[in-house]
Predicted model as a PDB file, atoms N, CA, C, CB and O in Angstrom, pLDDT in the B-factor column:
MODEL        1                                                                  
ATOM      1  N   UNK A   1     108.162 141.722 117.017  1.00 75.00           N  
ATOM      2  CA  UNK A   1     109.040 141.439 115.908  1.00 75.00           C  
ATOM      3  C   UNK A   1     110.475 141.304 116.394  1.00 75.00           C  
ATOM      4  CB  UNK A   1     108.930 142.526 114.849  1.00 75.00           C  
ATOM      5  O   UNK A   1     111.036 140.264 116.052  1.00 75.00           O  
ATOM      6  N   UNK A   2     111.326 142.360 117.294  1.00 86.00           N  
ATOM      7  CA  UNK A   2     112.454 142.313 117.845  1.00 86.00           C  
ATOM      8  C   UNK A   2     112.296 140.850 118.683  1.00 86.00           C  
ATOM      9  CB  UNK A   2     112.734 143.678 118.671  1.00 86.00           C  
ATOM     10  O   UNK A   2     113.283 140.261 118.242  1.00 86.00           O  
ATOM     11  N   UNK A   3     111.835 140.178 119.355  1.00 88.00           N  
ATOM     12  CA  UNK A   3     111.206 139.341 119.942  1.00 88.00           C  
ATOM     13  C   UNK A   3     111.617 137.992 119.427  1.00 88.00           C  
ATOM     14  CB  UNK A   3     109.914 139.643 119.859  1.00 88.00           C  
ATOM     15  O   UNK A   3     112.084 137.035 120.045  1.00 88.00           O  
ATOM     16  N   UNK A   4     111.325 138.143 118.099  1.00 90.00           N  
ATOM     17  CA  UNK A   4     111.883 136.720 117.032  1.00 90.00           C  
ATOM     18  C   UNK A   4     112.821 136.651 116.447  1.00 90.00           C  
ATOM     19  CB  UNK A   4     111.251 136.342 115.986  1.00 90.00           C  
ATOM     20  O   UNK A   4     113.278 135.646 115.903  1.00 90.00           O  
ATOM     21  N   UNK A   5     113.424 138.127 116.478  1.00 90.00           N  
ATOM     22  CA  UNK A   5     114.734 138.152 115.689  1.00 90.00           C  
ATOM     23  C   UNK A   5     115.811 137.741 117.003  1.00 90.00           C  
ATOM     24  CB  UNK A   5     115.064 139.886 114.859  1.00 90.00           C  
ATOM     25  O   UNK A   5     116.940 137.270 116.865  1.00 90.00           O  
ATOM     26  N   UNK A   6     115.299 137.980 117.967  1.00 91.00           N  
ATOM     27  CA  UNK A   6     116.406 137.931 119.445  1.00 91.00           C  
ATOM     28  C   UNK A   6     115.865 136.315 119.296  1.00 91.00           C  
ATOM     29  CB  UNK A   6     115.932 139.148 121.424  1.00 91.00           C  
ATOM     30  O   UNK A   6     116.976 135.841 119.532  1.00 91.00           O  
ATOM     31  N   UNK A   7     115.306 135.522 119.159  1.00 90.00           N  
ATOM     32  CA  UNK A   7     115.127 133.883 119.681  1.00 90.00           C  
ATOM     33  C   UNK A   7     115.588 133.325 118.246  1.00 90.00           C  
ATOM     34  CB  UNK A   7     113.236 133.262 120.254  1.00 90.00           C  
ATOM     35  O   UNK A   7     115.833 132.119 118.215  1.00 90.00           O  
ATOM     36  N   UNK A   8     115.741 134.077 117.015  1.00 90.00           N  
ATOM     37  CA  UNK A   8     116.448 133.273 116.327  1.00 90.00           C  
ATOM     38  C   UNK A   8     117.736 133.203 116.143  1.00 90.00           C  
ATOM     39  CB  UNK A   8     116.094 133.296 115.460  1.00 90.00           C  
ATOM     40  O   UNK A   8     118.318 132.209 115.710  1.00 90.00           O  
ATOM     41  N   UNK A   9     118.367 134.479 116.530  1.00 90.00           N  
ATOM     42  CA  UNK A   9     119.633 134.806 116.251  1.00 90.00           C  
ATOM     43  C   UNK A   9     119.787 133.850 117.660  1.00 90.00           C  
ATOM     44  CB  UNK A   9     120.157 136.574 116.066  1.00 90.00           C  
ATOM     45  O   UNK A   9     120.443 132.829 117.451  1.00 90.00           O  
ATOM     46  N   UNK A  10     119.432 133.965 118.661  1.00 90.00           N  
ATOM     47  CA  UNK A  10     120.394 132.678 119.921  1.00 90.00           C  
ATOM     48  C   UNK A  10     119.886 131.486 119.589  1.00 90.00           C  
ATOM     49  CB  UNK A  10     120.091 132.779 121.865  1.00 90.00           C  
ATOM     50  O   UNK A  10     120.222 130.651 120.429  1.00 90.00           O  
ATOM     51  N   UNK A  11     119.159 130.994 118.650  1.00 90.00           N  
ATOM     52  CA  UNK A  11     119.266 130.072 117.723  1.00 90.00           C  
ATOM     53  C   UNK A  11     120.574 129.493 117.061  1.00 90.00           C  
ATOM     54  CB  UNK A  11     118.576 130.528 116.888  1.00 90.00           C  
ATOM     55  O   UNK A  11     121.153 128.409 117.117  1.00 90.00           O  
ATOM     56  N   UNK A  12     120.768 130.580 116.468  1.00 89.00           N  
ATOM     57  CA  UNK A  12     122.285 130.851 115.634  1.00 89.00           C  
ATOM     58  C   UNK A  12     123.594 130.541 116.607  1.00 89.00           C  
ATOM     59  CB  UNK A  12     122.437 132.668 115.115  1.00 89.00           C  
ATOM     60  O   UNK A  12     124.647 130.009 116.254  1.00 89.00           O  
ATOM     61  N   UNK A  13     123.308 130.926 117.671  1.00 90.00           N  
ATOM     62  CA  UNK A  13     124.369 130.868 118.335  1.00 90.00           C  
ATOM     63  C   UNK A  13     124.498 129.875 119.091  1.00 90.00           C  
ATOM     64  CB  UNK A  13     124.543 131.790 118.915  1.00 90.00           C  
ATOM     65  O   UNK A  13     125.607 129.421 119.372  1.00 90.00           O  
ATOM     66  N   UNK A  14     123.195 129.299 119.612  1.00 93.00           N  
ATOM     67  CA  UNK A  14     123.238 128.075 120.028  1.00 93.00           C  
ATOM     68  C   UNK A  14     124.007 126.981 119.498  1.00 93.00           C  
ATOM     69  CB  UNK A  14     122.205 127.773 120.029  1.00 93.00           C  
ATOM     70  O   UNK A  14     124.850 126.464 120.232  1.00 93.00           O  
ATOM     71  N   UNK A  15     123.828 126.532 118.264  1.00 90.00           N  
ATOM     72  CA  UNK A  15     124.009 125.303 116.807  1.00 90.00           C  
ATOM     73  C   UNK A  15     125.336 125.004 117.440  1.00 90.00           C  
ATOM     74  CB  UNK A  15     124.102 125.960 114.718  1.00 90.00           C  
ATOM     75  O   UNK A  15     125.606 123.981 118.070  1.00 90.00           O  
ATOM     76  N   UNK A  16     126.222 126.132 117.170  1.00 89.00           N  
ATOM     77  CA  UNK A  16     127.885 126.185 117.030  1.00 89.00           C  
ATOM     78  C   UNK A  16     128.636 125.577 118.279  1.00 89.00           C  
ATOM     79  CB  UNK A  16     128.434 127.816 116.889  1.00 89.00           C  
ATOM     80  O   UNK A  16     129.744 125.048 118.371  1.00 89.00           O  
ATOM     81  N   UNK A  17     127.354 125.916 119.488  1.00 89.00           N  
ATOM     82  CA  UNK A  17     128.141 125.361 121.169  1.00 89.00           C  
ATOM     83  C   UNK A  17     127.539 124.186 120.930  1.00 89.00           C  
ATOM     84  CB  UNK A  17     127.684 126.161 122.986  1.00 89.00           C  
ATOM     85  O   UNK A  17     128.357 123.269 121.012  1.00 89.00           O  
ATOM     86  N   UNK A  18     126.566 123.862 120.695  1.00 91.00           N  
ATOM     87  CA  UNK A  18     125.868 122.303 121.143  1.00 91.00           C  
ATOM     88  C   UNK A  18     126.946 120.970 120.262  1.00 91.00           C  
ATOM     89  CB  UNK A  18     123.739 122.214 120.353  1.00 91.00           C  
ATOM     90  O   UNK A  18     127.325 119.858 120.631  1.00 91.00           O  
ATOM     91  N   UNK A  19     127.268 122.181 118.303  1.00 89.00           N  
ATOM     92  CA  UNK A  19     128.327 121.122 117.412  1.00 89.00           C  
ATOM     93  C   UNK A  19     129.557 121.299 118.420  1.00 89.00           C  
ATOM     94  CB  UNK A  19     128.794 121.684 115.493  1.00 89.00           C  
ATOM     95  O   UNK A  19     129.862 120.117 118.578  1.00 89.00           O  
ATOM     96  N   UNK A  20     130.169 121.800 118.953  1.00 89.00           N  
ATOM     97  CA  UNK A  20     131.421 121.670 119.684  1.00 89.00           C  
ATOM     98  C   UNK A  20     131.718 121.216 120.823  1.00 89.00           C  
ATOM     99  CB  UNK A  20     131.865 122.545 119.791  1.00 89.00           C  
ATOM    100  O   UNK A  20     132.856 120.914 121.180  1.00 89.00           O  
ATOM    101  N   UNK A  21     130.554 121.120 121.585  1.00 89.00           N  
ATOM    102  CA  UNK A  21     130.598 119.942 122.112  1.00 89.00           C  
ATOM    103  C   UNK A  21     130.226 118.355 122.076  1.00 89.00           C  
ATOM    104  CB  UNK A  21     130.312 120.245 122.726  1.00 89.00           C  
ATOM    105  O   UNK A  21     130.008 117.499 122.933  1.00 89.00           O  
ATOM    106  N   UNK A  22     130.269 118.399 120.431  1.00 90.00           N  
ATOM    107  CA  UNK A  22     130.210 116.575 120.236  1.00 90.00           C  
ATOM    108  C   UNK A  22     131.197 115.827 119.976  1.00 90.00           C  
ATOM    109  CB  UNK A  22     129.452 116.065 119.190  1.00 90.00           C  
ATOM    110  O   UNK A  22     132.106 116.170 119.220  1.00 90.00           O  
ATOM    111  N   UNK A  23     131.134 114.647 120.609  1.00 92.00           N  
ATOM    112  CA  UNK A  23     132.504 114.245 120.146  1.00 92.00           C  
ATOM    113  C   UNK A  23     133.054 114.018 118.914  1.00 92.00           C  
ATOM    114  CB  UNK A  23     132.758 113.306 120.600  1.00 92.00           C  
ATOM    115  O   UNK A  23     132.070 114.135 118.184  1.00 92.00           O  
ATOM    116  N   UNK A  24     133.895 113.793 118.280  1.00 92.00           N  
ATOM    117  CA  UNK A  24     134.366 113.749 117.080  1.00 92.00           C  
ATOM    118  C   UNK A  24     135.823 112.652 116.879  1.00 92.00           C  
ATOM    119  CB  UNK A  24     134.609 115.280 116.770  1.00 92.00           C  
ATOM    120  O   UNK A  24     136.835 112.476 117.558  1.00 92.00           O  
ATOM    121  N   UNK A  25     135.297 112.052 115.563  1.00 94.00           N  
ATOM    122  CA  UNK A  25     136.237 110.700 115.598  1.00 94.00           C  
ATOM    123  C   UNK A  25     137.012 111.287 114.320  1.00 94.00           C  
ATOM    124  CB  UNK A  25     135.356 108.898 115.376  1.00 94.00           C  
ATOM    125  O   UNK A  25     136.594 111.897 113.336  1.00 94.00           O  
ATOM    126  N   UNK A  26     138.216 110.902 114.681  1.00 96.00           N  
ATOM    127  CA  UNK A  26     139.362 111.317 113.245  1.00 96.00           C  
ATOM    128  C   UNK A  26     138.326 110.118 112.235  1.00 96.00           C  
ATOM    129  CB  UNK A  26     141.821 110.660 113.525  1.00 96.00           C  
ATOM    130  O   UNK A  26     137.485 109.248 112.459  1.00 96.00           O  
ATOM    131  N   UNK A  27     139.156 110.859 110.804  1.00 97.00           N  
ATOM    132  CA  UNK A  27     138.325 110.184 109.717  1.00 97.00           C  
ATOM    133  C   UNK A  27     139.027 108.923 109.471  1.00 97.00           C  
ATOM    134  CB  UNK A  27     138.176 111.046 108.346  1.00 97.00           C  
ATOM    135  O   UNK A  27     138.543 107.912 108.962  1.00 97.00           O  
ATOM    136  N   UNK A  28     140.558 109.146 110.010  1.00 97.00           N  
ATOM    137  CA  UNK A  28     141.151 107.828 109.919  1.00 97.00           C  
ATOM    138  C   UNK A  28     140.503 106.559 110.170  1.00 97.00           C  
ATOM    139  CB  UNK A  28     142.098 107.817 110.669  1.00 97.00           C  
ATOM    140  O   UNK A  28     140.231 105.579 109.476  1.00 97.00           O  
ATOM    141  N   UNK A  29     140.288 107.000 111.801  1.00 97.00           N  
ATOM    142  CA  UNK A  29     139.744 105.788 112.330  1.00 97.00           C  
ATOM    143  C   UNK A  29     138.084 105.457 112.559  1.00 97.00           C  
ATOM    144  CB  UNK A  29     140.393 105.718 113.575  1.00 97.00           C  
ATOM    145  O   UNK A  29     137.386 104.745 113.281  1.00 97.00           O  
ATOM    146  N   UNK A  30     137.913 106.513 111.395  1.00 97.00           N  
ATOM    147  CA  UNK A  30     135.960 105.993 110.949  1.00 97.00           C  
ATOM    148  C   UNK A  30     136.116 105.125 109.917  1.00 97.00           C  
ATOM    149  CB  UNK A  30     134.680 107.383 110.218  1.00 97.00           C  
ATOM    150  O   UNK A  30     135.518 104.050 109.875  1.00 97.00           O  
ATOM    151  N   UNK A  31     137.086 105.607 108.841  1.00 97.00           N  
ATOM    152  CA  UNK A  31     137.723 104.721 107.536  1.00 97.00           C  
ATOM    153  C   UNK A  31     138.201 102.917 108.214  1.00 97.00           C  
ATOM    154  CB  UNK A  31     139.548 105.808 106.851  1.00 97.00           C  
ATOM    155  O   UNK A  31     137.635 101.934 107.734  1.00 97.00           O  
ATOM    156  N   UNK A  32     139.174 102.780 109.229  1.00 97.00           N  
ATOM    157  CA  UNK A  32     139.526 101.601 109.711  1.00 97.00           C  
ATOM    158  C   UNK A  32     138.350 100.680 110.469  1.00 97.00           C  
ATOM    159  CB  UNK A  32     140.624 101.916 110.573  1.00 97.00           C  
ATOM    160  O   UNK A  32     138.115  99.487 110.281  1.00 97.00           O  
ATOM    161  N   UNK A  33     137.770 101.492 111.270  1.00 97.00           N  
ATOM    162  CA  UNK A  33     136.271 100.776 111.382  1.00 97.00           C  
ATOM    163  C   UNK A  33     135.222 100.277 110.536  1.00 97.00           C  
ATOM    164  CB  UNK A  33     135.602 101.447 111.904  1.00 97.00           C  
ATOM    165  O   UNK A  33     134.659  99.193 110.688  1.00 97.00           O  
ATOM    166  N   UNK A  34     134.932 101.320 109.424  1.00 95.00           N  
ATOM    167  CA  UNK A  34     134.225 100.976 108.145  1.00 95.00           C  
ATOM    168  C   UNK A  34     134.764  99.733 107.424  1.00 95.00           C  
ATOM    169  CB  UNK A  34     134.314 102.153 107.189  1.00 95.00           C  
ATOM    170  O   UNK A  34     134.093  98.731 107.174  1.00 95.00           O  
ATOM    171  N   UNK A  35     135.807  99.883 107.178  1.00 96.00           N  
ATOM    172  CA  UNK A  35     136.449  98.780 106.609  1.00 96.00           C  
ATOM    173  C   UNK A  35     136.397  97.480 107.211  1.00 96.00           C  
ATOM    174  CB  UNK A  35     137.661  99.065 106.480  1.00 96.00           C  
ATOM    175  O   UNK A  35     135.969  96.481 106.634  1.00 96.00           O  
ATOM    176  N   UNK A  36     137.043  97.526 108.921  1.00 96.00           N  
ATOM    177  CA  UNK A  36     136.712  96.310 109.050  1.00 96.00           C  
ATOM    178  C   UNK A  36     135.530  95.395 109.514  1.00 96.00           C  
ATOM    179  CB  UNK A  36     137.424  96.113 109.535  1.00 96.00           C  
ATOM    180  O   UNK A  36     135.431  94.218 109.860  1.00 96.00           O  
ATOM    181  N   UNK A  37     134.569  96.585 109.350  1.00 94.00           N  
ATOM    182  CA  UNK A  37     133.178  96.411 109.407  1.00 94.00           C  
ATOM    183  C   UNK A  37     132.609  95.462 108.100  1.00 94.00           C  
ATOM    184  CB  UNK A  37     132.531  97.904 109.435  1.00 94.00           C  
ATOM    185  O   UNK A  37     131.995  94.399 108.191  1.00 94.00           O  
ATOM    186  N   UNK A  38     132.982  96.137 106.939  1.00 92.00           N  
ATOM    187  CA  UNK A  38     132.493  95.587 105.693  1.00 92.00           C  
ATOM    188  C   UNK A  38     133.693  94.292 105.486  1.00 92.00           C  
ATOM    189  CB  UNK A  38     132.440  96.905 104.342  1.00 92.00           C  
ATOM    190  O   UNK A  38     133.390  93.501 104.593  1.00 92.00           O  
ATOM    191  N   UNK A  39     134.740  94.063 106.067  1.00 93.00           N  
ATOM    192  CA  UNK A  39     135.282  92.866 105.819  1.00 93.00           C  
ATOM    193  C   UNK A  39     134.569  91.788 106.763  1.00 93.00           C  
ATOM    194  CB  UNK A  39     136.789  92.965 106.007  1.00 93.00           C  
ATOM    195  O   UNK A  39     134.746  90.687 106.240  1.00 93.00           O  
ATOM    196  N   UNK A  40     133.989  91.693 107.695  1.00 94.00           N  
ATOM    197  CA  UNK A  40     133.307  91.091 108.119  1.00 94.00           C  
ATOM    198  C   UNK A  40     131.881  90.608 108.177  1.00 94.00           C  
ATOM    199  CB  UNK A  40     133.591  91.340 108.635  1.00 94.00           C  
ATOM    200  O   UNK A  40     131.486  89.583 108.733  1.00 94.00           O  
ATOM    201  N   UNK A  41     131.147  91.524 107.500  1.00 92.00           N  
ATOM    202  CA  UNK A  41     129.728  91.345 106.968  1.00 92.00           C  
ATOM    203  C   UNK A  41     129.876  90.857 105.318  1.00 92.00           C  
ATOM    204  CB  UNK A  41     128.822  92.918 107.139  1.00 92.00           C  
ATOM    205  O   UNK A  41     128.846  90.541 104.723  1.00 92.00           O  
ATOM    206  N   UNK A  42     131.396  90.804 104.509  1.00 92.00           N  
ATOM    207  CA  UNK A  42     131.459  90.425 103.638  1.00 92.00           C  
ATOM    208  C   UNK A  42     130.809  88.919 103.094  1.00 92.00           C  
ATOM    209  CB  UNK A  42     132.489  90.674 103.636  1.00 92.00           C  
ATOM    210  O   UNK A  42     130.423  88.818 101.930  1.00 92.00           O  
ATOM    211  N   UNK A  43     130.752  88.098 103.777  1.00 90.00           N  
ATOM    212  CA  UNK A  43     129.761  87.096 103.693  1.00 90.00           C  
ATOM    213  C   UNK A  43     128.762  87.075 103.300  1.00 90.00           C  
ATOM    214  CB  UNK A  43     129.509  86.716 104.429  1.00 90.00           C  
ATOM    215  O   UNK A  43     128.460  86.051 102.686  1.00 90.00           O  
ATOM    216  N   UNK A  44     127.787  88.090 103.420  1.00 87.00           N  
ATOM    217  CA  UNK A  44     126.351  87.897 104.121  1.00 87.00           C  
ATOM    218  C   UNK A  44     126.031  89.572 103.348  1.00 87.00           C  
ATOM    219  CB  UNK A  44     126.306  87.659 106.376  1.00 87.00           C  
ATOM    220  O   UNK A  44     125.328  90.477 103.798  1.00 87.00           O  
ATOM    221  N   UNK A  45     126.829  89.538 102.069  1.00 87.00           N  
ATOM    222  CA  UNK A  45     126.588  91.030 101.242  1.00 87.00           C  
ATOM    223  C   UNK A  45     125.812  90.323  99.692  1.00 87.00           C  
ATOM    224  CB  UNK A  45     128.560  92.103 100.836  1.00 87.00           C  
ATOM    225  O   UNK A  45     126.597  89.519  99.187  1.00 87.00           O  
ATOM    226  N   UNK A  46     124.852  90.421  99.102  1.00 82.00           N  
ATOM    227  CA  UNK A  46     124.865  89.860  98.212  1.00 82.00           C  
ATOM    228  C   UNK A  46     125.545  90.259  96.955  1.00 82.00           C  
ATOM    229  CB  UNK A  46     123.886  89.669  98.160  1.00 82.00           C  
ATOM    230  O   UNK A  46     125.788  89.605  95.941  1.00 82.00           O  
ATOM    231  N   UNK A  47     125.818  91.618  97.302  1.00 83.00           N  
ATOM    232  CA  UNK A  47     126.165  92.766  96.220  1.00 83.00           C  
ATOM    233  C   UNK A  47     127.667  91.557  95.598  1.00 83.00           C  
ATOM    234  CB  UNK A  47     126.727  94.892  97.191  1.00 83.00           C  
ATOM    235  O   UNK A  47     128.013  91.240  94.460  1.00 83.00           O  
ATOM    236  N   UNK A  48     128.208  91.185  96.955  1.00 84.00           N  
ATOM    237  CA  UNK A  48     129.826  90.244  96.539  1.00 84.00           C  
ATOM    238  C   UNK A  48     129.500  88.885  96.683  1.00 84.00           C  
ATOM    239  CB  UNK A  48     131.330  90.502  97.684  1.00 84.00           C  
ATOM    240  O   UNK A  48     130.438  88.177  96.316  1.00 84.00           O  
ATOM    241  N   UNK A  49     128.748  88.400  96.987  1.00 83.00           N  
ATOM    242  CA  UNK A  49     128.712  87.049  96.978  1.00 83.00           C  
ATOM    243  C   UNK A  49     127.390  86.094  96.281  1.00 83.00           C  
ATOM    244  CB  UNK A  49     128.864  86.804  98.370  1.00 83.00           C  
ATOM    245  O   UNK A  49     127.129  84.905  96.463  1.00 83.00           O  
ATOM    246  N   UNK A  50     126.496  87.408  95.186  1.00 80.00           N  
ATOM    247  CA  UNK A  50     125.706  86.589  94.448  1.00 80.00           C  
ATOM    248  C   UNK A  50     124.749  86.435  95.132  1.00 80.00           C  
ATOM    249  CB  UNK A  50     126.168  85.480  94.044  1.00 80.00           C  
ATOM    250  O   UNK A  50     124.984  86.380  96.339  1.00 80.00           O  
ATOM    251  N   UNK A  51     123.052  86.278  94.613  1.00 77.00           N  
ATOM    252  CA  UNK A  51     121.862  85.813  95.030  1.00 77.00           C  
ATOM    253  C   UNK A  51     121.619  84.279  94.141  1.00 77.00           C  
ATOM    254  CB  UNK A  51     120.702  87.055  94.749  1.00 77.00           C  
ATOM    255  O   UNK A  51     121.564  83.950  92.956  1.00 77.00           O  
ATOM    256  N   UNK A  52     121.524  83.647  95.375  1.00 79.00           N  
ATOM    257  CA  UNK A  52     120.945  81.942  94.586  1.00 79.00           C  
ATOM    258  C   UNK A  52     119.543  82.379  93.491  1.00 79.00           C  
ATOM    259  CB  UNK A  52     120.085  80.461  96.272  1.00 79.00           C  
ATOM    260  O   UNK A  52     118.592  83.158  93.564  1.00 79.00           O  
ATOM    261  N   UNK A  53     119.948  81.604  92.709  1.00 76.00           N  
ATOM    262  CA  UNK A  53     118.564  81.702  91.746  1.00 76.00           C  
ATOM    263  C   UNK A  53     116.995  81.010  92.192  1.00 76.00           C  
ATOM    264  CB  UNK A  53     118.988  80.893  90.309  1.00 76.00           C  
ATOM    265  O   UNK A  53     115.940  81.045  91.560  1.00 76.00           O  
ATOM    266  N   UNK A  54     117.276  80.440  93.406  1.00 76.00           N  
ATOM    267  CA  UNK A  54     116.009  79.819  93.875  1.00 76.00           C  
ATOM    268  C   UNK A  54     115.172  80.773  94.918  1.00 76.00           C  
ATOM    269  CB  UNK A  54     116.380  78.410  94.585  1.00 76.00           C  
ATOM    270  O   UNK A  54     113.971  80.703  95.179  1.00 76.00           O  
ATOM    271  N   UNK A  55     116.375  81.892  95.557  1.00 77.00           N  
ATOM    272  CA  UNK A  55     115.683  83.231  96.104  1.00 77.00           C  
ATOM    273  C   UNK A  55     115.653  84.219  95.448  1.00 77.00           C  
ATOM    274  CB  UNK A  55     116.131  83.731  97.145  1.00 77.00           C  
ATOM    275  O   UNK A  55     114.858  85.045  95.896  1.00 77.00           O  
ATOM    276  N   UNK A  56     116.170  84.517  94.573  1.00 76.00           N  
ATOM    277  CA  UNK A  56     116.340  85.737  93.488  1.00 76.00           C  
ATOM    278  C   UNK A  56     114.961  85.786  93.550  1.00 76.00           C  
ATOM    279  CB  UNK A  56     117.108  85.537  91.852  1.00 76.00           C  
ATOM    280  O   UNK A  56     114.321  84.764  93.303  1.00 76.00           O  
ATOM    281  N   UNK A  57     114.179  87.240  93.962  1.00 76.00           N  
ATOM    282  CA  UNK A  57     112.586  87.698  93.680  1.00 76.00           C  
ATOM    283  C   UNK A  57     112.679  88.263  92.402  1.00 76.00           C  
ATOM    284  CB  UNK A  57     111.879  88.854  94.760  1.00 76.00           C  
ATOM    285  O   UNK A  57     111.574  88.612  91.988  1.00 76.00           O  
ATOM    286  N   UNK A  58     113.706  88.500  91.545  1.00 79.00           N  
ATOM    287  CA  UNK A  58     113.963  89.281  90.616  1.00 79.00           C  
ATOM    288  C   UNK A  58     113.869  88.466  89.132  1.00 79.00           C  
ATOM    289  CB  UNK A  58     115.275  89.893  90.970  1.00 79.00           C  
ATOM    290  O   UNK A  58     113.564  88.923  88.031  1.00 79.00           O  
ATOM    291  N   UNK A  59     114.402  86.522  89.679  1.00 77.00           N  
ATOM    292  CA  UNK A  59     114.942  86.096  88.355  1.00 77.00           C  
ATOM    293  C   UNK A  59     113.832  86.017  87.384  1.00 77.00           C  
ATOM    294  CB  UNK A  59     115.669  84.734  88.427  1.00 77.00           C  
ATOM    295  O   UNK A  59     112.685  86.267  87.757  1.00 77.00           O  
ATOM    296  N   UNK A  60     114.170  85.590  85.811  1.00 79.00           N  
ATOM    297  CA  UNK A  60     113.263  85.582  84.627  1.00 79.00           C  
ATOM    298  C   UNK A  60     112.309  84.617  85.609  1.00 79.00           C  
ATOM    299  CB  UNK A  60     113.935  84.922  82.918  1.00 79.00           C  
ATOM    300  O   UNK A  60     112.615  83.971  86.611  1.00 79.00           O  
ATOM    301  N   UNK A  61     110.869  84.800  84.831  1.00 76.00           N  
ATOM    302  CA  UNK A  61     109.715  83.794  85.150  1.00 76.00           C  
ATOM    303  C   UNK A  61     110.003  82.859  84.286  1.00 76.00           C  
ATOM    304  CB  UNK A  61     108.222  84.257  85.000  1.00 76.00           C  
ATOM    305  O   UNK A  61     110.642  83.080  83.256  1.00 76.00           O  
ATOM    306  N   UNK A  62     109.574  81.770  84.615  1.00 75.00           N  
ATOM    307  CA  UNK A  62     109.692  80.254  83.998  1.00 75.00           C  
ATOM    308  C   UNK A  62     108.373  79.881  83.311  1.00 75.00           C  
ATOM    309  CB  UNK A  62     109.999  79.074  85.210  1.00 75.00           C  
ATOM    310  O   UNK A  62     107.375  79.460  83.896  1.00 75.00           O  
ATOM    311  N   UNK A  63     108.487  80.070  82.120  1.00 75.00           N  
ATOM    312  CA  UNK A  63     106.998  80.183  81.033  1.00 75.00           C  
ATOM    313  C   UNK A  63     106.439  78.566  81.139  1.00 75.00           C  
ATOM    314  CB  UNK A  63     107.472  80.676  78.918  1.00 75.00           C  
ATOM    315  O   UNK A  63     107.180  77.653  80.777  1.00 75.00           O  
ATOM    316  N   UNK A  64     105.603  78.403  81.461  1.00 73.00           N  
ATOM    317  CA  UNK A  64     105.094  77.058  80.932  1.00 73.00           C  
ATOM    318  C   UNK A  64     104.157  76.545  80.053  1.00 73.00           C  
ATOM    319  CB  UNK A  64     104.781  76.543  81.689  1.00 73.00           C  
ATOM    320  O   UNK A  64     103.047  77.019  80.291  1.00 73.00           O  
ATOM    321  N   UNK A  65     104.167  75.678  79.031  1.00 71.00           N  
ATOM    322  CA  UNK A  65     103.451  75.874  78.144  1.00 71.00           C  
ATOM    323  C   UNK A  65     102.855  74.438  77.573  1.00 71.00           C  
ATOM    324  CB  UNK A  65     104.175  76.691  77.280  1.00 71.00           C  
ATOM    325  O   UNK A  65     103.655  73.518  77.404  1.00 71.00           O  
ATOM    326  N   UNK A  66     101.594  74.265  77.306  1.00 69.00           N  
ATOM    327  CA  UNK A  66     101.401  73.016  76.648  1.00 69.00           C  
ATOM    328  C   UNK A  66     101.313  73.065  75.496  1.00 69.00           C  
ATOM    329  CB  UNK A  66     100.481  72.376  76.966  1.00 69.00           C  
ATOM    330  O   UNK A  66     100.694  73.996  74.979  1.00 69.00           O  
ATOM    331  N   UNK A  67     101.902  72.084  74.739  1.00 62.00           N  
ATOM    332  CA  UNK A  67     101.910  71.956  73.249  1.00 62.00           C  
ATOM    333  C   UNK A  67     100.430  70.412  72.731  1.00 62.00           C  
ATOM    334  CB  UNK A  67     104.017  71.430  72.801  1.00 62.00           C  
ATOM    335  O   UNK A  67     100.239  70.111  71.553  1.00 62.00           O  
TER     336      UNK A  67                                                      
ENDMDL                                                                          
END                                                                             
């Protein structure tokens, strides 16, 4: 029992050295990357530039009917 409590607790202690040694990017320049990430994939987003209605998997079905 002492056995598992000693391999979890250097568990515990492990986490904190392995997070401090990662590198770490200011948020500034995750924000300036993001950004000019999404200004450049802005093209090719449909969310901003619309789905054609001839690929839309979504649009109304087109009823056809004989009279």
């Amino acid at each position: 029992m002492a056995a598992k409590f000693v391999a979890a607790m250097k568990k515990v202690v492990q986490q904190p050295r392995l997070e401090a040694g990662l590198n770490r990017v200011k948020v500034s320049q995750a924000a300036a990357d993001l950004k000019q990430f999404c200004l450049q994939n802005a093209q090719h987003n449909p969310l901003l530039t619309g789905v054609s209605s001839s690929t839309n998997p979504f649009r109304p079905q087109k009823v056809c009917s004989f009279l």
